[in-house]
C-alpha positions as a Markdown table, in Angstrom:
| # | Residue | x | y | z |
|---|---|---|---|---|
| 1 | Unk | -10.6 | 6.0 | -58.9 |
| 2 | Unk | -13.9 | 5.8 | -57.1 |
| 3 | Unk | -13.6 | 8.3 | -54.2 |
| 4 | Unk | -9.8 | 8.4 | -53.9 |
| 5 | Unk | -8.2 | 11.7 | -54.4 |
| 6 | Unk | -4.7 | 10.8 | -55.0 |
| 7 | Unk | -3.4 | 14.4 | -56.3 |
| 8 | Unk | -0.7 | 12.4 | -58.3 |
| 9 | Unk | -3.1 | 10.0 | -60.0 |
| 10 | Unk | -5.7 | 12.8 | -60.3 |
| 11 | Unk | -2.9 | 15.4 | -62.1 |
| 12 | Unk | -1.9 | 12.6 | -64.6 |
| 13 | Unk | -6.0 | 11.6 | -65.3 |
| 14 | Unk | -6.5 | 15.5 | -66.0 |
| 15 | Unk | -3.4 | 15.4 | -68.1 |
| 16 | Unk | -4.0 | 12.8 | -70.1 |
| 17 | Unk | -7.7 | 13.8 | -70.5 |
| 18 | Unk | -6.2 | 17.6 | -71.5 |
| 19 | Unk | -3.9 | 15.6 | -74.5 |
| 20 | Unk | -6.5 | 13.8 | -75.9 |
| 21 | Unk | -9.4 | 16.4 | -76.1 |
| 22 | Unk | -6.7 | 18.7 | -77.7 |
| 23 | Unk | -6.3 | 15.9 | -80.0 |
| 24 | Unk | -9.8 | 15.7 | -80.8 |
| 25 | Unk | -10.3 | 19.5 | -81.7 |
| 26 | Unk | -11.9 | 19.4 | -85.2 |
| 27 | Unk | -12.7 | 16.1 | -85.5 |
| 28 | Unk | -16.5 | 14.5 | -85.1 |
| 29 | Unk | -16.1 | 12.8 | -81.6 |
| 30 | Unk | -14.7 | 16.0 | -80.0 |
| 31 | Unk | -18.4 | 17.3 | -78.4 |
| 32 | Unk | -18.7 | 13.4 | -77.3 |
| 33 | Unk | -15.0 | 13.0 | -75.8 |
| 34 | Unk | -15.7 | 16.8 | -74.0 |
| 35 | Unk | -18.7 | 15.1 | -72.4 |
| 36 | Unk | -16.7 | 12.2 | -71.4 |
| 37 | Unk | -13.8 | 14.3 | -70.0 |
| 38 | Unk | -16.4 | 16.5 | -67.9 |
| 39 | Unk | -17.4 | 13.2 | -66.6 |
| 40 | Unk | -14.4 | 12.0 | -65.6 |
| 41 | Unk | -13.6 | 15.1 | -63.8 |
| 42 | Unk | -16.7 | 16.1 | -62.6 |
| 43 | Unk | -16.9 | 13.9 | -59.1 |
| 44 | Unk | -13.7 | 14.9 | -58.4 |
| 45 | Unk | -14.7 | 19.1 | -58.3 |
| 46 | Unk | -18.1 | 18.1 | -56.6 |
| 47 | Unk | -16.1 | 16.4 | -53.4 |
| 48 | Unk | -13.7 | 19.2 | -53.2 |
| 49 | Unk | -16.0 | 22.4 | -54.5 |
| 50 | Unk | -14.5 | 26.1 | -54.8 |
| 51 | Unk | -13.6 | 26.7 | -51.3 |
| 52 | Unk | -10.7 | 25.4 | -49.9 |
| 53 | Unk | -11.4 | 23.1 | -46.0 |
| 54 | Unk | -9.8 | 24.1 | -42.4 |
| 55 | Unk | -6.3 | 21.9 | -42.6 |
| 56 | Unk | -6.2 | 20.9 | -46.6 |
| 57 | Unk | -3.0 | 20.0 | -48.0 |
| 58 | Unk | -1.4 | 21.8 | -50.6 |
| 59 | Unk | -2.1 | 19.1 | -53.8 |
| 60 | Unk | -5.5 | 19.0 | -52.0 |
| 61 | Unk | -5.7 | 22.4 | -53.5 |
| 62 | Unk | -3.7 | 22.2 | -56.4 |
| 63 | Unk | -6.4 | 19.2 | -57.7 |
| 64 | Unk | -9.1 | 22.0 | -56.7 |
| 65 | Unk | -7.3 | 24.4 | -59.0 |
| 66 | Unk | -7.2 | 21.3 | -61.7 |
| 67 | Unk | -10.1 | 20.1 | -61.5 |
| 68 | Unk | -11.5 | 23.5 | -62.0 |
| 69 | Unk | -9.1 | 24.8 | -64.9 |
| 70 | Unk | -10.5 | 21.9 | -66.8 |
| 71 | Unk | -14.0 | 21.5 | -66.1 |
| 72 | Unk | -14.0 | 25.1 | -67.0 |
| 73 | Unk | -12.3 | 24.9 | -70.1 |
| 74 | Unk | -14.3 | 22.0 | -71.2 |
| 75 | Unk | -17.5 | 24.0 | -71.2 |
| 76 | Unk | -19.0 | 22.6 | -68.2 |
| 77 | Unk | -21.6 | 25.2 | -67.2 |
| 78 | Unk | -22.0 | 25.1 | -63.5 |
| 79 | Unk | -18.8 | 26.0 | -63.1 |
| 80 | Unk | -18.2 | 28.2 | -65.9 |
| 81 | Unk | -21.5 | 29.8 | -64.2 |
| 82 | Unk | -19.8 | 30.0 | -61.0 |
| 83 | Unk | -16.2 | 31.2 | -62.4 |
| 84 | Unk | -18.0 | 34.6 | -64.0 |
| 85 | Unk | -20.2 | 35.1 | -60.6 |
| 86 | Unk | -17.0 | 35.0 | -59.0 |
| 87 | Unk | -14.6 | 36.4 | -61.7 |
| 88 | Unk | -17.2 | 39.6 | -63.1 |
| 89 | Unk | -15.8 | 41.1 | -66.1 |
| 90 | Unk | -14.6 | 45.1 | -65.7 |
């Protein structure tokens, strides 16, 4: 996808990503395929960051919020760093 941001494309990438790491849970290649995924993803949080731009569009965001919720839950720690400086627990 090179620097394209299609939200559509983007959402079904994520997705896809999302069915096949939960797939992998347990097995030997799961660490490996998390790497990948992280990859994948990666480029797409580092172009769009944490804070939203004057004039975004809605999926704009919603790939924010993606890209996020799955970077995050693959382990990736710069922004799982950033989620709990953000997010402190009570």
């Amino acid at each position: 996808m090179g620097s394209d941001l299609d939200d559509r494309a983007w959402d079904q990438i994520a997705g896809a990503l999302g069915t096949v790491e939960d797939y992998e849970r347990g097995s030997p290649g799961h660490d490996a395929f998390v790497v990948y995924a992280r990859a994948v993803m990666r480029p797409v949080f580092d172009r769009l960051g944490w804070n939203a731009k004057p004039n975004e569009t809605a999926p704009i965001q919603a790939l924010r919020r993606t890209a996020i919720e799955r970077l995050g839950g693959w382990g990736d720690p710069v922004v799982v760093a950033e989620a709990r400086r953000r997010l402190p627990r009570s």
